[in-house]
Structures are given as structure tokens and as C-alpha cells.
mmCIF file of the C-alpha atoms, coordinates in Angstrom:
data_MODEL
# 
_entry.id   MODEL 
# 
loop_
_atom_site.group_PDB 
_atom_site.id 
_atom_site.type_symbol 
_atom_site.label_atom_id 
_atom_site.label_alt_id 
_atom_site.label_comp_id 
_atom_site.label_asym_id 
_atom_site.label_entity_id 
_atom_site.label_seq_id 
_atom_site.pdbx_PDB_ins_code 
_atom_site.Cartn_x 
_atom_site.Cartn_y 
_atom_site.Cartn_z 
_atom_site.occupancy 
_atom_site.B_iso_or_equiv 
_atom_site.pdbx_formal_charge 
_atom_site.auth_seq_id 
_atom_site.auth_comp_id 
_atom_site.auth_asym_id 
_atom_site.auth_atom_id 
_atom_site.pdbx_PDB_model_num 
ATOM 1  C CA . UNK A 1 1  ? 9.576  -0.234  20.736 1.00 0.00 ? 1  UNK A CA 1 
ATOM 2  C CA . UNK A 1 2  ? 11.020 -2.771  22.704 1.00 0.00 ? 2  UNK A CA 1 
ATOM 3  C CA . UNK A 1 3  ? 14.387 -2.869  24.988 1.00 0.00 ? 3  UNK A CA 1 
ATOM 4  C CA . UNK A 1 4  ? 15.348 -2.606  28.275 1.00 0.00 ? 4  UNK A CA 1 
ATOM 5  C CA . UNK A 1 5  ? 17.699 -1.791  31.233 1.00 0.00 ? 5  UNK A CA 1 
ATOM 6  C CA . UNK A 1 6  ? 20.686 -4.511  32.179 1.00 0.00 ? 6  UNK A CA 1 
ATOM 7  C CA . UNK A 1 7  ? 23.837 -3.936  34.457 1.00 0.00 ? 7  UNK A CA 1 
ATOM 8  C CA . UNK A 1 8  ? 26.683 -2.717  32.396 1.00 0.00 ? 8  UNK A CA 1 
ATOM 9  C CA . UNK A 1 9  ? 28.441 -5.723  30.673 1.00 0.00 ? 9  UNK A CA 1 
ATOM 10 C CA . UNK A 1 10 ? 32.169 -4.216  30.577 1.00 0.00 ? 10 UNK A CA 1 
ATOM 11 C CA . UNK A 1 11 ? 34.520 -1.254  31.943 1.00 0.00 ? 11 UNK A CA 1 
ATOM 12 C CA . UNK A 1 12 ? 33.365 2.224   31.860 1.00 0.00 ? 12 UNK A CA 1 
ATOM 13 C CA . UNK A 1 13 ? 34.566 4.017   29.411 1.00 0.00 ? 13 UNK A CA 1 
ATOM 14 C CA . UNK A 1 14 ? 36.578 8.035   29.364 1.00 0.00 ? 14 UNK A CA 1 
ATOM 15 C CA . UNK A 1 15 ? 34.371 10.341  30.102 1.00 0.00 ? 15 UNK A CA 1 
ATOM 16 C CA . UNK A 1 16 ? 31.236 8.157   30.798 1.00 0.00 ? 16 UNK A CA 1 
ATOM 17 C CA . UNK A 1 17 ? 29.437 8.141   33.769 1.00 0.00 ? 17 UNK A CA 1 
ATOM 18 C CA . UNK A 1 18 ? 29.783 4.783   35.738 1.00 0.00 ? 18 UNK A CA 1 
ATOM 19 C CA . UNK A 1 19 ? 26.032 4.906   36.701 1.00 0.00 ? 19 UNK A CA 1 
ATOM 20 C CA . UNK A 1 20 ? 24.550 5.817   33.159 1.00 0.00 ? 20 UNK A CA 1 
ATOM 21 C CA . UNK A 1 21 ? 21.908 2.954   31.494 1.00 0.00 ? 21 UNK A CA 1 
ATOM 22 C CA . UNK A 1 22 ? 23.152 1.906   28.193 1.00 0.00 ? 22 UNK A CA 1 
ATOM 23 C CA . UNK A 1 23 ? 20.643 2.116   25.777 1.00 0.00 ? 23 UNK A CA 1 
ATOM 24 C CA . UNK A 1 24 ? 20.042 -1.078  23.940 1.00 0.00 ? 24 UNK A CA 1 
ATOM 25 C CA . UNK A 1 25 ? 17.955 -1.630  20.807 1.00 0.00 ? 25 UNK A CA 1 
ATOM 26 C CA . UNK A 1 26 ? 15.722 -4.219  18.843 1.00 0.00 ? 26 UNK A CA 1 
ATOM 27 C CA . UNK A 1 27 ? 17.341 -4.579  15.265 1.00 0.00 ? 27 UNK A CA 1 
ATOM 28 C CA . UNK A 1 28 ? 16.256 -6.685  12.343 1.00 0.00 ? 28 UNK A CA 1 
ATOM 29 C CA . UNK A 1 29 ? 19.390 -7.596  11.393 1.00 0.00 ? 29 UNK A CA 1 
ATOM 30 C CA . UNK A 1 30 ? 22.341 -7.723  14.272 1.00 0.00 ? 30 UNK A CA 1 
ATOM 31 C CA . UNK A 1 31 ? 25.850 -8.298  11.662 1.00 0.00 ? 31 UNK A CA 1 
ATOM 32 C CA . UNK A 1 32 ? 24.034 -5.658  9.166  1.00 0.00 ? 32 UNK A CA 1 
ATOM 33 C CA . UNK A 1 33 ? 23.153 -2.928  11.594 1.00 0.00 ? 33 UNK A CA 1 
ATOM 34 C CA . UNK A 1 34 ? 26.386 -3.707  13.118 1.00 0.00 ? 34 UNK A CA 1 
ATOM 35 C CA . UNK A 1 35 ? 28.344 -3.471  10.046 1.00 0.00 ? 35 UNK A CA 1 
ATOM 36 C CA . UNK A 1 36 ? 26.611 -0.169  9.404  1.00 0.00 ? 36 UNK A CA 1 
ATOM 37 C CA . UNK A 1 37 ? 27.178 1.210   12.662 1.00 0.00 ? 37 UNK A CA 1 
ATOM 38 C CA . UNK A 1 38 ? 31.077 0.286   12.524 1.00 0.00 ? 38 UNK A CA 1 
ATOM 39 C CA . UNK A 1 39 ? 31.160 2.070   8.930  1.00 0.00 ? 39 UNK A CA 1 
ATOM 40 C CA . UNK A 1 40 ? 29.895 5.599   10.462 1.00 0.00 ? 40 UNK A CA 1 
ATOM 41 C CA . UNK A 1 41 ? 32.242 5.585   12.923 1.00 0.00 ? 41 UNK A CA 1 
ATOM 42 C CA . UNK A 1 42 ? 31.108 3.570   16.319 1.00 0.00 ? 42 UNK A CA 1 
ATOM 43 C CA . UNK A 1 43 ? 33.884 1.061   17.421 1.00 0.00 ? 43 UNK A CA 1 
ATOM 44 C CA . UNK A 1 44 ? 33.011 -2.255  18.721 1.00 0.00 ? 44 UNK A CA 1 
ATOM 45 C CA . UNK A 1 45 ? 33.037 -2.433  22.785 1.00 0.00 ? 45 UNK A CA 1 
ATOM 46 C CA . UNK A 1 46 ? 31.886 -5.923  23.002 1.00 0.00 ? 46 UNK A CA 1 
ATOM 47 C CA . UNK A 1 47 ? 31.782 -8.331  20.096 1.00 0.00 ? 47 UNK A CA 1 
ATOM 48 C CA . UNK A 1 48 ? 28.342 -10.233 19.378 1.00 0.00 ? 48 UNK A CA 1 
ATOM 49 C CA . UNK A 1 49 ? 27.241 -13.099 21.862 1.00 0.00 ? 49 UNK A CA 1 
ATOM 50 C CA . UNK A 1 50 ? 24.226 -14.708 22.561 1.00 0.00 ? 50 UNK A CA 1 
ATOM 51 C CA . UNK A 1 51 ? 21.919 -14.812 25.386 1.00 0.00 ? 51 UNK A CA 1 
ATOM 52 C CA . UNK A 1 52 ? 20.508 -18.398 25.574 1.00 0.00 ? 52 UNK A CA 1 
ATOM 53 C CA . UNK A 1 53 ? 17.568 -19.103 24.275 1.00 0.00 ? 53 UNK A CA 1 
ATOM 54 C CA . UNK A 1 54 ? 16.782 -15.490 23.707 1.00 0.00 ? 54 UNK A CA 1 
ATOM 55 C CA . UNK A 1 55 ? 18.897 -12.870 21.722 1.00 0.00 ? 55 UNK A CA 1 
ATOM 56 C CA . UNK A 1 56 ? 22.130 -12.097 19.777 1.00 0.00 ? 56 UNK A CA 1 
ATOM 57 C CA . UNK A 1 57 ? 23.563 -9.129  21.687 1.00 0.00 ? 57 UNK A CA 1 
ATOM 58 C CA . UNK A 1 58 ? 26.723 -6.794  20.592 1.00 0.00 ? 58 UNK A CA 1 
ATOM 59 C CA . UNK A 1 59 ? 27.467 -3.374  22.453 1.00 0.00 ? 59 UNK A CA 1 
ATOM 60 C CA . UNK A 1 60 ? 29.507 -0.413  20.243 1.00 0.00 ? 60 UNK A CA 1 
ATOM 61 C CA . UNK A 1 61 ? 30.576 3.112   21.265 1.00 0.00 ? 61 UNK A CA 1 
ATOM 62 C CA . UNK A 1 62 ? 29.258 6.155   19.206 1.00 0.00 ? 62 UNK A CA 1 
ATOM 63 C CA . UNK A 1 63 ? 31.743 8.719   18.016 1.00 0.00 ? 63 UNK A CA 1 
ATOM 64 C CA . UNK A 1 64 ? 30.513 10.690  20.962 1.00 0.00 ? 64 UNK A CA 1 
ATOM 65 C CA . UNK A 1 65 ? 31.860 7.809   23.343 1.00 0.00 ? 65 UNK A CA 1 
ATOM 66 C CA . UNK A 1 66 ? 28.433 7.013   24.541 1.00 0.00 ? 66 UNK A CA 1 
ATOM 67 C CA . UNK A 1 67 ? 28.144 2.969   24.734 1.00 0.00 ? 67 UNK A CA 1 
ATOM 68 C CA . UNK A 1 68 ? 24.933 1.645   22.771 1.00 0.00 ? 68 UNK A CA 1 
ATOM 69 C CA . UNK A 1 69 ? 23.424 -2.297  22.621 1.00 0.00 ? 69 UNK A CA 1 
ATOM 70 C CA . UNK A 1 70 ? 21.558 -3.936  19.907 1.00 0.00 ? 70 UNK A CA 1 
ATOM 71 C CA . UNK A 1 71 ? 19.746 -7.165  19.628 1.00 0.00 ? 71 UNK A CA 1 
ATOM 72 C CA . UNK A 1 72 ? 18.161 -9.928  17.251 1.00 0.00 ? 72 UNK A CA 1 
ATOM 73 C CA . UNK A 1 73 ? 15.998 -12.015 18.909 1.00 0.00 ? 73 UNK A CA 1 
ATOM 74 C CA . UNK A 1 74 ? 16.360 -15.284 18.334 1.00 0.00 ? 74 UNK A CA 1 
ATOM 75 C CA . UNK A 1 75 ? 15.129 -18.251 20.530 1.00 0.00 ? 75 UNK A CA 1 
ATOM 76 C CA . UNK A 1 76 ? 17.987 -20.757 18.629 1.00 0.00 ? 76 UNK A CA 1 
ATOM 77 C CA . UNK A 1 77 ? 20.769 -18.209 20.122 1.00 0.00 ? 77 UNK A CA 1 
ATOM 78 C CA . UNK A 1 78 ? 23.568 -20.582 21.906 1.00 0.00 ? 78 UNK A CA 1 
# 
């Protein structure tokens, strides 16, 4: 499993905790688990961006309002 812990990229959201970790995750396939996340019900906090040189990165909220990452690597990213 890969991932790790990074400051919190936007607001806090209701009822979150402005100290909680945001769990981020290695996916295969950014736009499709995206897409797939959106579909069940998560709404889009912040829109897919790149980290130079190292990832694609997009952060959603769950239908329980709890903020989750995921990330393609991809050394291209720009």
C-alpha cells in the first residue's frame, strides 16, 4: 500500500475536525476511480491537479463528509 500524510489542501469542512489526516490513496486510474467515486455519491472538494513531476492528485468528500485523496503517479504530471 502506498500513501501518505500532507497538510490539508483546502477549508475544513461541517462537522470535520480541523486537525484530522486526510486519507489519500494510490489508484490505477485517477478520472475512472474518480468518476466512480462521484457516481456513489462523494462530491468533488478539489478538482484534479498535478504535482510536478510526480502525481495527478484530486480530493472528494464521502457521503459521510469525511474528505478522501487519490493519486496516479505519473512522472510527466505538469
Amino acid at each position: 500500500m502506498m500513501g501518505g500524510l500532507l497538510r490539508r489542501p483546502g477549508s475544513v469542512q461541517p462537522f470535520q475536525a480541523p486537525n484530522a489526516f486526510v486519507v489519500t490513496l494510490l489508484v490505477s486510474s485517477l478520472d475512472e476511480t474518480k468518476d466512480r467515486a462521484l457516481g456513489a455519491g462523494a462530491k468533488l472538494a478539489m478538482d484534479k491537479f498535478a504535482i510536478p513531476g510526480l502525481d495527478w492528485t484530486a480530493y472528494l468528500i464521502d457521503t459521510e463528509l469525511n474528505i478522501f485523496g487519490l493519486f496516479q503517479e505519473d512522472a510527466a504530471a505538469a
